[in-house]
N, C-alpha and C positions, 0 to 999 in steps of 0.2 A: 496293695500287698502289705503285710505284717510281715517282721522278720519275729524270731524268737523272744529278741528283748524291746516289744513293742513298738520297735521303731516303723512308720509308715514310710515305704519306697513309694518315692513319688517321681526320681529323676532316675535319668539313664547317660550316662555319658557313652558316645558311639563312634569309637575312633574308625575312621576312615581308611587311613595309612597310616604305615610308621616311616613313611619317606618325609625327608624335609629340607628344604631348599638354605636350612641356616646349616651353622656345627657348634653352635653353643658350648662354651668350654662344659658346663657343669652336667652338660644332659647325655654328653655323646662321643664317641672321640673323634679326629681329625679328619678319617677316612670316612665316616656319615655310618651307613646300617646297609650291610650286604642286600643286595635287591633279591626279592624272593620273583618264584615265577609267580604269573598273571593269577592261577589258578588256587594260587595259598591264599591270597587275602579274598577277602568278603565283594562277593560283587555288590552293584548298585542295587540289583534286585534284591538279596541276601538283603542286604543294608535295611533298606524298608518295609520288608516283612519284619526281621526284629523287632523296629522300630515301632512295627503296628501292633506285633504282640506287646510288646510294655506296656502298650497304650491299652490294650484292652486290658492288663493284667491292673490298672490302674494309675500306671504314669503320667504325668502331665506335664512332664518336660523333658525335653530330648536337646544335647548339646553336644553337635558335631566337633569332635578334634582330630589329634593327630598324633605324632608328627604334626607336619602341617597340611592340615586339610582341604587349604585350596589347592595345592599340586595336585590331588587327586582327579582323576578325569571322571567326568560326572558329577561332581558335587553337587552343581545347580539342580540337576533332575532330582537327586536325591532329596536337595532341599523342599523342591516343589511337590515333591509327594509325602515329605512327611510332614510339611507344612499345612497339608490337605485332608487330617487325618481329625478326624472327629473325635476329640476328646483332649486331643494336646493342647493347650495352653500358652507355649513358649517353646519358638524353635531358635536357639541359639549358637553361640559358635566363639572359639576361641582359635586365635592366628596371631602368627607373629608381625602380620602386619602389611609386610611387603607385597603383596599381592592386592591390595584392597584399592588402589590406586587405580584399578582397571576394572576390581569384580564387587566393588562394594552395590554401586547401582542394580546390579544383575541379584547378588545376594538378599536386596531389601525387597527384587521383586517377585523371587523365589520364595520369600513368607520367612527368611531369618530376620528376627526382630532384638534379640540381645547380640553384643559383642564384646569379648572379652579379648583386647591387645595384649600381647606380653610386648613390655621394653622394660629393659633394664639397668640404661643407661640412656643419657639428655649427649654424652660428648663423643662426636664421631667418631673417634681414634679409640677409645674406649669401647664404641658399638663394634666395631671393626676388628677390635682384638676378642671381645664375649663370640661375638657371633661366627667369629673367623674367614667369615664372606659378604655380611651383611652391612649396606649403606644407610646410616639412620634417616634421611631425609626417605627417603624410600617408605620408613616404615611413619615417618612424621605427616608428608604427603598422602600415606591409607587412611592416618585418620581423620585427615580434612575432607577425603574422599566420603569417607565414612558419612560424618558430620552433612556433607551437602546431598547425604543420598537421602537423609534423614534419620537416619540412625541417632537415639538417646540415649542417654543414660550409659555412656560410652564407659567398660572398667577398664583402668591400665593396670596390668599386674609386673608387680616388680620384684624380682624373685631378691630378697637381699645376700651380699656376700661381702661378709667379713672382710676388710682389708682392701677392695675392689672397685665396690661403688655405696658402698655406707655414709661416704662424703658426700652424697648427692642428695639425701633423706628432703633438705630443706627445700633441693631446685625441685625436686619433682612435687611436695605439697605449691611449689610457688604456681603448678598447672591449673590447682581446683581455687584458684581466686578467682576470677573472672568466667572458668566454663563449668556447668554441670556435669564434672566427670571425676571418679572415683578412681584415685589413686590405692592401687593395695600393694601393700609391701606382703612378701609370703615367704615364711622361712623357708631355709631353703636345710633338705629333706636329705639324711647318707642313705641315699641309694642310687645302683649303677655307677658311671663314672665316679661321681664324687662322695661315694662312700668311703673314697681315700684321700679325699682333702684333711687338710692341717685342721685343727679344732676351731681354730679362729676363725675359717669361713662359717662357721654358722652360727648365726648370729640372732641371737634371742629377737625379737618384735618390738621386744622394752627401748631397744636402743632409737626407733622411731620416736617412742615418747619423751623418751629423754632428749630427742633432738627439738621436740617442736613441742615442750611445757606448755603453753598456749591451749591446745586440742582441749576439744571440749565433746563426751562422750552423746552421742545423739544414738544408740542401740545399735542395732544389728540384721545382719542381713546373709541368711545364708550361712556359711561357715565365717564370714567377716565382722568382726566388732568395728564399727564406722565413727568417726570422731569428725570435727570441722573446727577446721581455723575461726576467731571470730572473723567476720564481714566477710567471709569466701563462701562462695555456690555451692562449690563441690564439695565431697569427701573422701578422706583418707581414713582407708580401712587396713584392718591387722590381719591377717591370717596364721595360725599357731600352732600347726599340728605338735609341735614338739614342746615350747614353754605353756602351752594353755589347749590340750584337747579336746577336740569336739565332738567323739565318734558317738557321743549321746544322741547326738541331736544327727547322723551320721544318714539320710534318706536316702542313699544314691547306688548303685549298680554302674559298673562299666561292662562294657564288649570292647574288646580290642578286634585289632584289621583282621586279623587273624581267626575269629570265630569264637575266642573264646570270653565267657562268662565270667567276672570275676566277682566276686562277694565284697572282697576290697580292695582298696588298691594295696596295700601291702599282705594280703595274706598268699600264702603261695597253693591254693584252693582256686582251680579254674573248671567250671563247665564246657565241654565244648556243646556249639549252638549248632554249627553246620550238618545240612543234612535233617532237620529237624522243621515240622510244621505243622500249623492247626495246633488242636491240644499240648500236642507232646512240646512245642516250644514254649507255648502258655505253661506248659509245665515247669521246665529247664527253668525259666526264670522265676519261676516261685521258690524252683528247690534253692538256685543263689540266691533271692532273697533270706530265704530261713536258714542259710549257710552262714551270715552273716555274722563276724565275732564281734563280741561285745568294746572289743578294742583295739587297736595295732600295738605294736609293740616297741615303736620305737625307743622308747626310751628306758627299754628293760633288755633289749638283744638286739635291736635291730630290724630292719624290714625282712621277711619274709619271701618277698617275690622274689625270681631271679631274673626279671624283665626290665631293663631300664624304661624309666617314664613314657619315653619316647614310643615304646612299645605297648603303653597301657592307655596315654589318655589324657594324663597328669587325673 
């Protein structure tokens, strides 16, 4: 698929739920996300038709999220049928973690082969107050889980925040010395809850650089500029929607649980899908693709959607 401004849609980001077993201060508030009935969000069948249409539409990469999307029930079937789908390339998945302790093995043999962690903090009291439920060993334990299911090329994504856990920039590059694994720091985005934090929580990318002079730029990956300590395995990567934009290079389409079609993740432009098959779905997602704007707006008014992340996908 082409969008308008040449860009090739090649990914689909395909949130599951927007239920999630953490309450992250910045993504949500204390009480979690009113439960919808069974019938609002996308079944497992929905889910994989979708998913099959992308893929005939040209996709070649499908990356289950959330909320968190191992809560969801059914996820393995889900994985194992879009895992099975002649033409995808890369069934991946982003989790906060805490569940992988038990379903990582089951995950790698459903056909998901990337995985992207979120933590965003190394110090338990620290996890404990971000997450407001969550025990880091819990989510430190997924990825050793992870790691002996076989799983590579493991990303940790670290959303940064001003004032919170900025201090931590050095311990978390101190990960990718010894393991093949890709620390990203990812600014961190006003919308939803913390469209009302102080200024100071957001915190340019640069401040990574600044912390670890050292970094030595090895390219890019994705919407990630990748750098490496000398003598370390791994890499620390930047993500910068707000100090350094990437919607040029911009491939991707989400579906939220919910059915609907989004062009971006901040434009407040949604197709709904549900109800839709054969052609007319192949359709749907071409028309989001050529929906697609040439750029978000954050940094000229603000985000668009009125969905918090949680509800989209990230």
């Amino acid at each position: 698929m082409l969008d308008l401004h040449g860009r090739t849609i090649r990914y689909l980001r395909l949130s599951v739920t927007d239920l999630c077993n953490y309450r992250c201060t910045y993504c949500m508030t204390e009480d979690g996300v009113p439960k919808r009935a069974h019938s609002d969000i996308l079944s497992i069948e929905e889910l994989a038709e979708i998913g099959a249409a992308a893929v005939r539409c040209g996709v070649n990469k499908i990356r289950l999220t959330g909320g968190e999307p191992l809560v969801r029930h059914g996820v393995l079937t889900l994985c194992e049928r879009l895992s099975a789908l002649h033409g995808l390339d890369e069934l991946a998945l982003t989790t906060n973690g805490a569940l992988l302790g038990t379903m990582a093995r089951d995950l790698r043999s459903a056909g998901v082969r990337r995985l992207n962690i979120s933590l965003d903090t190394l110090r338990p009291a620290r996890f404990r107050a971000i997450t407001r439920r969550g025990e880091l060993a819990d989510v430190l334990g997924g990825i050793d889980a992870a790691k002996a299911a076989g799983f590579t090329d493991i990303k940790l994504n670290t959303v940064l925040l001003g004032g919170i856990n900025d201090d931590e920039i050095q311990d978390f590059a101190a990960l990718t010395r010894d393991e093949d694994v890709c620390v990203r720091f990812i600014e961190l985005m006003p919308m939803g809850v913390c469209a009302a934090f102080p200024k100071e929580r957001f915190l340019s990318a640069d401040a990574v650089l600044h912390a670890l002079p050292a970094l030595e730029s090895v390219g890019g990956e994705g919407v990630a500029e990748l750098y490496r300590l000398p003598g370390h395995r791994g890499t620390v990567g930047l993500i910068r929607p707000l100090s350094h934009g990437f919607c040029a290079q911009c491939d991707r389409l989400r579906v939220t649980a919910d059915g609907k079609l989004k062009p971006c993740l901040h434009s407040g432009e949604e197709i709904s899908l549900r109800g839709l098959h054969g052609p007319a779905l192949d359709a749907a997602l071409r028309s989001g693709a050529a929906a697609k704007p040439a750029c978000h707006h954050l940094t000229q008014g603000g985000t668009e959607t009125l969905r918090g992340m949680f509800q989209i996908g990230g």
